[in-house]
C-alpha positions as CSV (number, residue, x, y, z in Angstrom):
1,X,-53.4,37.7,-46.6
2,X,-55.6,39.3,-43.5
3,X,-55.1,36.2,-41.4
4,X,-51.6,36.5,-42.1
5,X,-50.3,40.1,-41.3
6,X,-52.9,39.9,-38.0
7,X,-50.5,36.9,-37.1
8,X,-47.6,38.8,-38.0
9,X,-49.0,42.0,-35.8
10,X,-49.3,39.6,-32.9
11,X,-46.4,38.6,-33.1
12,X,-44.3,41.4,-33.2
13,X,-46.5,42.7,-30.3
14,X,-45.8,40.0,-28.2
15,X,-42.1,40.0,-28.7
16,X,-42.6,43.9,-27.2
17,X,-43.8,42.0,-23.8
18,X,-40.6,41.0,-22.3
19,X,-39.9,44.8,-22.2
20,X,-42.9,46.0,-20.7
21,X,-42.3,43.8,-18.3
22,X,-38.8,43.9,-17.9
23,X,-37.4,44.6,-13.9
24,X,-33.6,46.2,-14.8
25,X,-32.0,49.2,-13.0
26,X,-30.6,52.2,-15.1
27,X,-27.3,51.9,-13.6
28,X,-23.8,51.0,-15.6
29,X,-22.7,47.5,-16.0
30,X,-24.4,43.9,-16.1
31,X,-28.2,44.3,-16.2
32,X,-28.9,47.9,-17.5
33,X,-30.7,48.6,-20.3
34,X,-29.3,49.5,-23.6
35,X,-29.3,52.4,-25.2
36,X,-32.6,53.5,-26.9
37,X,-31.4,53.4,-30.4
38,X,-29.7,50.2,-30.1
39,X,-33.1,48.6,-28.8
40,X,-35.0,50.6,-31.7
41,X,-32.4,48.9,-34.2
42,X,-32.9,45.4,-32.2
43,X,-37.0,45.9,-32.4
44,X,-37.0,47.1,-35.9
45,X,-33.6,44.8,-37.8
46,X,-33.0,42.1,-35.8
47,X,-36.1,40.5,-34.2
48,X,-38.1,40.5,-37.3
49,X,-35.9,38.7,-39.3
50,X,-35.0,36.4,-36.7
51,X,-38.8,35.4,-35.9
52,X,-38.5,34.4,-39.7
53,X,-35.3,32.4,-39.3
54,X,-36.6,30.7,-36.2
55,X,-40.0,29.8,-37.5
56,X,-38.4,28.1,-40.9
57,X,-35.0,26.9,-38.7
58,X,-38.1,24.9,-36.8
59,X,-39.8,23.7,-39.8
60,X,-36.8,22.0,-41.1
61,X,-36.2,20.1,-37.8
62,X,-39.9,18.8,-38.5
63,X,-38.7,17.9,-41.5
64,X,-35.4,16.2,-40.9
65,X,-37.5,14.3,-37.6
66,X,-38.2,10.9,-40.2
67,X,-34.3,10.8,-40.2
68,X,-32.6,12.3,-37.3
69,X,-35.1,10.7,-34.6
70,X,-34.1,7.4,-35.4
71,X,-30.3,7.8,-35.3
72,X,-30.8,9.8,-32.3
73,X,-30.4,13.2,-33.0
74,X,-33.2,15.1,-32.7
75,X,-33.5,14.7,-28.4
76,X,-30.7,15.5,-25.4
77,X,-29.1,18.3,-24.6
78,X,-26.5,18.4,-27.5
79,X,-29.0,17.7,-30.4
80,X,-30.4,18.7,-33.4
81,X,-33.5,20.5,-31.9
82,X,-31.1,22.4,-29.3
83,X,-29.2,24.1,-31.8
84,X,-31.5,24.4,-35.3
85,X,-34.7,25.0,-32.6
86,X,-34.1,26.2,-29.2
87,X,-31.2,28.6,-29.7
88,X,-33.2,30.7,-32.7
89,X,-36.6,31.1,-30.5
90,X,-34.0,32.0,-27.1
91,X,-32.6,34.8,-29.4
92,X,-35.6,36.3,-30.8
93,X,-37.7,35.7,-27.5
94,X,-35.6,35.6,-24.4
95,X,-33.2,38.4,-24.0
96,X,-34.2,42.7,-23.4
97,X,-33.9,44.9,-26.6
98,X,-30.6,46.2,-27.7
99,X,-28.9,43.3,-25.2
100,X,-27.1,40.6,-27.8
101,X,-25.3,38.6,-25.3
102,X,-27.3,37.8,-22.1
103,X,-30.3,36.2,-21.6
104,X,-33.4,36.7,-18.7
105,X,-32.3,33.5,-17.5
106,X,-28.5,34.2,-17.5
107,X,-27.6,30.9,-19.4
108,X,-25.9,30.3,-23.1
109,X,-27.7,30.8,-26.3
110,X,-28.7,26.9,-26.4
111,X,-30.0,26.8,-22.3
112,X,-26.9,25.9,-20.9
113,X,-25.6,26.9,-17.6
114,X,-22.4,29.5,-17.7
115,X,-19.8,28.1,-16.1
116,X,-17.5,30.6,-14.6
């Protein structure tokens, strides 16, 4: 149970890292930072769970490998892994607090590239 909640500290402290580090102006529009309370409700309600739901989304691709690697479906760029895999950990890892919609790298949810 020790080992368990240290893990679970570390974890939660490194998902504070992209903030610390984070390079954003305070200015309206496209790449301020949200308010404080909606990054205090994204740090305390959303990232949590959403740690959870990536860690067990990526367990059940290991699981599912035996049959969807065969067939196909676990590699490319529309697969299995993209959605049940890469999109969780790029929502609970790669945007700023309180921000639900773009990411550091200013792709999609599953790595794409936005096409304008």
């Amino acid at each position: 149970m020790r080992i368990f909640l240290c893990t679970l500290l570390a974890a939660i402290t490194l998902l504070g890292a992209p903030v610390a580090m984070a390079e954003r102006d305070d200015g309206p529009g496209p790449g301020s930072l949200a308010p404080g309370w909606l990054m205090a409700i994204d740090f305390v309600f959303v990232r949590p769970p959403s740690l959870v739901l990536s860690i067990a989304s990526t367990a059940v691709f290991i699981a599912s490998l035996p049959i969807t690697y065969p067939i196909g479906a676990a590699t490319g760029p529309r697969s299995l892994g993209t959605y049940i895999v890469s999109a969780p950990w790029r929502f609970t890892t790669s945007r700023y607090y309180g921000d639900f919609s773009e990411y550091r790298d200013h792709r999609t949810i599953t790595g794409r590239e936005i096409s304008d």
